[in-house]
C-alpha positions in Angstrom: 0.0 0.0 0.0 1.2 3.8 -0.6 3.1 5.5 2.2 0.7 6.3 5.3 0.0 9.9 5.7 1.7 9.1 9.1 5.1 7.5 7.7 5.3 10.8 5.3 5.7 13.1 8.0 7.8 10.6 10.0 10.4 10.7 6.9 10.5 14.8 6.5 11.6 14.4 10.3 14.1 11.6 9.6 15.2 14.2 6.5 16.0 17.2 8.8 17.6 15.2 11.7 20.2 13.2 8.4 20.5 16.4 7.1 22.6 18.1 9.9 26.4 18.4 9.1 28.3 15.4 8.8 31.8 14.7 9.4 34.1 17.0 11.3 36.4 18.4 8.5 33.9 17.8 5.5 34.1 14.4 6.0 31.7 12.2 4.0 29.9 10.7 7.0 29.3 11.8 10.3 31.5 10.1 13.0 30.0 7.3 15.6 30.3 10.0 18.4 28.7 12.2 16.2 25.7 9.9 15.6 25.2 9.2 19.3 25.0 12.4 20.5 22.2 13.1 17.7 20.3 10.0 18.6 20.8 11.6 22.2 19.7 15.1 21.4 16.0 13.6 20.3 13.4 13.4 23.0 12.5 9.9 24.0 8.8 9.8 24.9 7.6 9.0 28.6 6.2 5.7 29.3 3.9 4.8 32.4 4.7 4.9 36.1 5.4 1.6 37.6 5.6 1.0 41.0 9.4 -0.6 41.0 11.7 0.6 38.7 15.6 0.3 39.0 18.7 0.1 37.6 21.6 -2.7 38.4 24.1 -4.8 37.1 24.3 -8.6 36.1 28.0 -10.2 36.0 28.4 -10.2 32.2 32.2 -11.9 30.4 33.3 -8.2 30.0 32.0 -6.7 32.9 29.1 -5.9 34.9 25.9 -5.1 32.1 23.5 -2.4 33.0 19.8 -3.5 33.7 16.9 -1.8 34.1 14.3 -3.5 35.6 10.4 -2.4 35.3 7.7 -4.7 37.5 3.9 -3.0 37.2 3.6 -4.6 41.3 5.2 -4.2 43.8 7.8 -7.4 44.8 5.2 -8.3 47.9 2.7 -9.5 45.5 5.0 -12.3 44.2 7.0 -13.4 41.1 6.0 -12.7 37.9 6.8 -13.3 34.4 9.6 -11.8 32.7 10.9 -9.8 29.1 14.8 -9.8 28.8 14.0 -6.3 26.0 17.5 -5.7 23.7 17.3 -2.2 22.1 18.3 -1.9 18.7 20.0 0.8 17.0 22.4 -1.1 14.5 25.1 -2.4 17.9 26.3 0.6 17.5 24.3 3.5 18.9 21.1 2.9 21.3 21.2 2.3 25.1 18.4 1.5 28.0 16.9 4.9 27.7 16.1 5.0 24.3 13.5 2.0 24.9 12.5 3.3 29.0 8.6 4.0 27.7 8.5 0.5 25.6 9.8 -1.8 28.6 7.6 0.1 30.6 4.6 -0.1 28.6 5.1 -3.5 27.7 5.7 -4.4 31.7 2.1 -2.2 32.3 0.4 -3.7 29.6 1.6 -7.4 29.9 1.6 -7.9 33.2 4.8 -8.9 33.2 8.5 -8.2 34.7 11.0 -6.5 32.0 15.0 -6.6 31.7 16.3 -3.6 29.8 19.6 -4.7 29.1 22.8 -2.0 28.4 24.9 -4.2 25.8 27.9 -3.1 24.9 28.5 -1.4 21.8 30.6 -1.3 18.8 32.9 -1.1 17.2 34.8 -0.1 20.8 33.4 -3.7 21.5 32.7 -5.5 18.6 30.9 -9.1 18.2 30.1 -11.1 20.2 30.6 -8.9 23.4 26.7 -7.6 22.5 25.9 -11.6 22.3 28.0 -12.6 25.7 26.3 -9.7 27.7 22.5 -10.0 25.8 23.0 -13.9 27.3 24.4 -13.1 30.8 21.3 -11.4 31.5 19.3 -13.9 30.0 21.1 -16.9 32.1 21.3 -14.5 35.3 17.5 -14.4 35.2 16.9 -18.0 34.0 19.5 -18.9 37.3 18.3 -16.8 40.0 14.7 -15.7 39.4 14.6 -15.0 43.3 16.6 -11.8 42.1 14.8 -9.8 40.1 10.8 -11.4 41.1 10.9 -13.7 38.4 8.2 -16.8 37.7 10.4 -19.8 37.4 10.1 -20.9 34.1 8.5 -18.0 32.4 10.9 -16.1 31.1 10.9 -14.4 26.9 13.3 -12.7 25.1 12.6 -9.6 22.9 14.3 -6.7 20.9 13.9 -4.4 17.9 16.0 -4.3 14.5 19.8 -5.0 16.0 18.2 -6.1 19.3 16.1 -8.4 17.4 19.0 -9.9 16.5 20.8 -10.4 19.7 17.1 -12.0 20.8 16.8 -14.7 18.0 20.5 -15.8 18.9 20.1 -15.7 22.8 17.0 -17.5 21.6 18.9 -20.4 19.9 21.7 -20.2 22.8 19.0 -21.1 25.1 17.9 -23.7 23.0 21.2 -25.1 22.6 22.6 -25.0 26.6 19.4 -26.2 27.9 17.3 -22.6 29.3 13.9 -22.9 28.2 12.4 -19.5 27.2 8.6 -19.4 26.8 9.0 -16.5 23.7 10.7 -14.8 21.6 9.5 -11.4 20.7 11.2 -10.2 17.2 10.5 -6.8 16.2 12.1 -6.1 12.2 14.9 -7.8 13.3 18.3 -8.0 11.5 18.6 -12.0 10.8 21.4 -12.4 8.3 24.8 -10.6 7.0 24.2 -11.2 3.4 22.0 -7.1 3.4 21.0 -8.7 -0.8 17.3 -9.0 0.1 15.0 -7.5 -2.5 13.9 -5.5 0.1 17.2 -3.7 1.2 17.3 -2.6 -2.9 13.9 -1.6 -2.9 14.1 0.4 0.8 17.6 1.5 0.8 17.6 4.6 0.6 14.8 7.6 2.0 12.5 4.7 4.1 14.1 6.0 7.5 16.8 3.0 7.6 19.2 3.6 5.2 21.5 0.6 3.8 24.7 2.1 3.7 24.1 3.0 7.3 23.3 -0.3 8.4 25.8 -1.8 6.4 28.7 0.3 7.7 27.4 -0.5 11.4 27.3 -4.4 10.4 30.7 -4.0 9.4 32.4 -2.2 12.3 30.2 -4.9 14.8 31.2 -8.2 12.8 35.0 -7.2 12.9 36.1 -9.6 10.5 33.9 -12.8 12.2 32.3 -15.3 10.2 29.3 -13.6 8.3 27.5 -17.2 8.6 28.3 -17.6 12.5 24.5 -18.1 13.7 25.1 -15.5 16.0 25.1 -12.9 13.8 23.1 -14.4 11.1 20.5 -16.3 13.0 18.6 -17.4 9.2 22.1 -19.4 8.4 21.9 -21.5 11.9 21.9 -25.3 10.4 18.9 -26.1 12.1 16.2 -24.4 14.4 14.2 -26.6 15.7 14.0 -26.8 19.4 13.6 -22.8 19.4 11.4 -20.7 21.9 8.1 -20.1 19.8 8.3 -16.6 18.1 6.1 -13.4 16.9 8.0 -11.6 14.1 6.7 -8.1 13.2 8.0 -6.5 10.4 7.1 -3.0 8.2 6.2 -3.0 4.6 9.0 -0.4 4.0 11.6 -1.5 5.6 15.3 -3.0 4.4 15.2 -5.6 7.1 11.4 -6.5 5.9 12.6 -9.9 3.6 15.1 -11.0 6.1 12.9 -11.1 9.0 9.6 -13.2 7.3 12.2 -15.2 5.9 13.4 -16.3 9.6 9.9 -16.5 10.5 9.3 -18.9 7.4 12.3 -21.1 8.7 11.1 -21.2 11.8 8.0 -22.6 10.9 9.6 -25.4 8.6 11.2 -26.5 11.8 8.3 -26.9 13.4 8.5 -24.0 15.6 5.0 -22.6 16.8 5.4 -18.9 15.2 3.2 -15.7 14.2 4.4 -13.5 12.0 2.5 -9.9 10.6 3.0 -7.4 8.5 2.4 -3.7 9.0 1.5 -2.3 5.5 2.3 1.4 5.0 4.7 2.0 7.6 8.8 1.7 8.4 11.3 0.8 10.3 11.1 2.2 13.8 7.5 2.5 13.6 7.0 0.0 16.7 8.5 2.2 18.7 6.8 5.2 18.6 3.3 4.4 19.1 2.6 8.3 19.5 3.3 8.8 15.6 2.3 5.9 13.9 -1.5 3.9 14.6 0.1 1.0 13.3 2.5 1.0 16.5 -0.1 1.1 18.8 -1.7 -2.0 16.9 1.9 -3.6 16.8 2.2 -3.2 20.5 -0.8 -4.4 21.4 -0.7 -7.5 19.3 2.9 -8.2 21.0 1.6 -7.9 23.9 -1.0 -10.3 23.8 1.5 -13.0 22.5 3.4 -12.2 25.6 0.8 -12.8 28.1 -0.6 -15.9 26.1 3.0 -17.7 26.2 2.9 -16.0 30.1 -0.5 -18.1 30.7 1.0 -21.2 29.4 3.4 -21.4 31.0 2.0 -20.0 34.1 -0.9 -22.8 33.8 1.8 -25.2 33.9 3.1 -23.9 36.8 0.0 -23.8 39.4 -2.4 -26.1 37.8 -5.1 -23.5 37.5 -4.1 -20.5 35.5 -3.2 -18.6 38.8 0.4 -16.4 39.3 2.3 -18.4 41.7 3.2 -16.8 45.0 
């Protein structure tokens, strides 16, 4: 379908905020410090109040990893489920705050605990230190629910474009060294290295993403690693069966569109229970701001009842009659 009236004037903004100098010097492109402190310079929106928020650390391979942790009631009332979240923004720029009102609206709105994890970035740490810590936090909270007022046994993954990523290979970690997830939440996520989808020629340029961006970021996180190492190219793993089941949301304008129905595709060959849907009209980044685009507020509202239906699964399981435990 045409451009919604809504992406249009999302794009003039993306225009105006690309179209600020670039590269000390005249250089071509803008530097990696230079890109951060734009992405910092935009107002993130405010989410709901919850009654526990609060930062801490989990023990990660390259030191301790920032979390945030949102719970919409209060530790008293007992465990609940949890969302490990990974932000997105290409490994390279992006951090908790950027996603504050999504985990918190997705905690409200799911009834659920949430896990904003502080990766490291590249390319001052390139892959797999955003892997290693993505999986600490994951591990930490599969390992010692008591901590953070976690269900036993009900735990998801989920993250947008480069977090979705970093979820689908936690997600196949998991698999692999025996942690059960209930979920995995994939929002246009990045799934391969390959970037020769007809979508990334058809979106590569003016569609809020842009290619060369994304392939310049790819580049400085891969460092030289295998493109086909599963952990950065989760739709070249041999095999993924045995996966948590999966939404996979993507946007009809968008380069990472192809890539990520692909994965869901393969996912479902495997016999792994999975939803995927389409958001016609829209791009990349949409998901996240609910404020600007209807189709976000749809989006987040569709991923949050997958949430709470893997929740009551597993929850089910857990008590024998579809009540939290306490």
């Amino acid at each position: 379908m045409p451009l919604h009236p809504q992406t249009v004037s999302f794009l003039e903004f993306v225009a105006g905020w690309t179209a600020l100098p670039s590269g000390a010097g005249g250089a071509a492109e803008p530097t990696i410090e230079q890109l951060r402190e734009r992405a910092a310079a935009v107002p993130s929106p405010a989410g709901p109040e919850l009654p526990e928020v609060r930062d801490l650390t989990v023990r990660g391979p390259g030191g301790p990893v920032p979390v945030r942790l949102y719970r919409p009631e209060p530790a008293e009332r007992g465990p609940l489920p949890a969302v490990v979240y990974l932000h997105g923004g290409a490994w390279v720029l992006g951090g908790i705050d950027d996603v504050d009102a999504t985990c918190r609206d997705i905690a409200a709105a799911a009834g659920c605990a949430v896990l904003n994890v502080g990766y490291r970035l590249a390319p001052e740490h390139p892959f797999p230190a955003a892997v290693d810590d993505a999986w600490a936090v994951v591990a930490s909270a599969a390992r010692e629910p008591h901590r953070y007022g976690v269900l036993p046994g009900a735990l998801a993954v989920a993250g947008d474009s480069a977090g979705g990523n970093l979820a689908a290979a936690v997600a196949l970690l998991a698999r692999d060294r025996g942690v059960p997830l209930v979920h995995q939440l994939l929002v246009y996520p990045v799934t391969d290295t390959a970037m020769d989808a007809p979508s990334w020629r058809e979106f590569g340029t003016g569609y809020a993403l842009d290619a060369g961006t994304l392939a310049r970021f790819m580049e400085l996180y891969r460092a030289g690693a295998d493109p086909a190492d599963f952990r950065l190219a989760p739709l070249r793993a041999p095999d993924l069966a045995g996966a948590a089941p999966a939404t996979v949301i993507t946007a009809e304008y968008d380069i990472l569109r192809d890539e990520g129905e692909a994965y869901a595709r393969r996912l479902a060959a495997a016999g792994v229970p999975v939803e995927a849907r389409r958001y016609d009209g829209v791009v990349h980044s949409f998901f996240l701001l609910p404020e600007q685009f209807d189709a976000g507020v749809r989006a987040r509202e569709f991923a949050v009842r997958r949430l709470r239906a893997a929740f009551d699964v597993r929850t089910r399981e857990a008590t024998g009659h579809g009540q939290r435990a306490v």
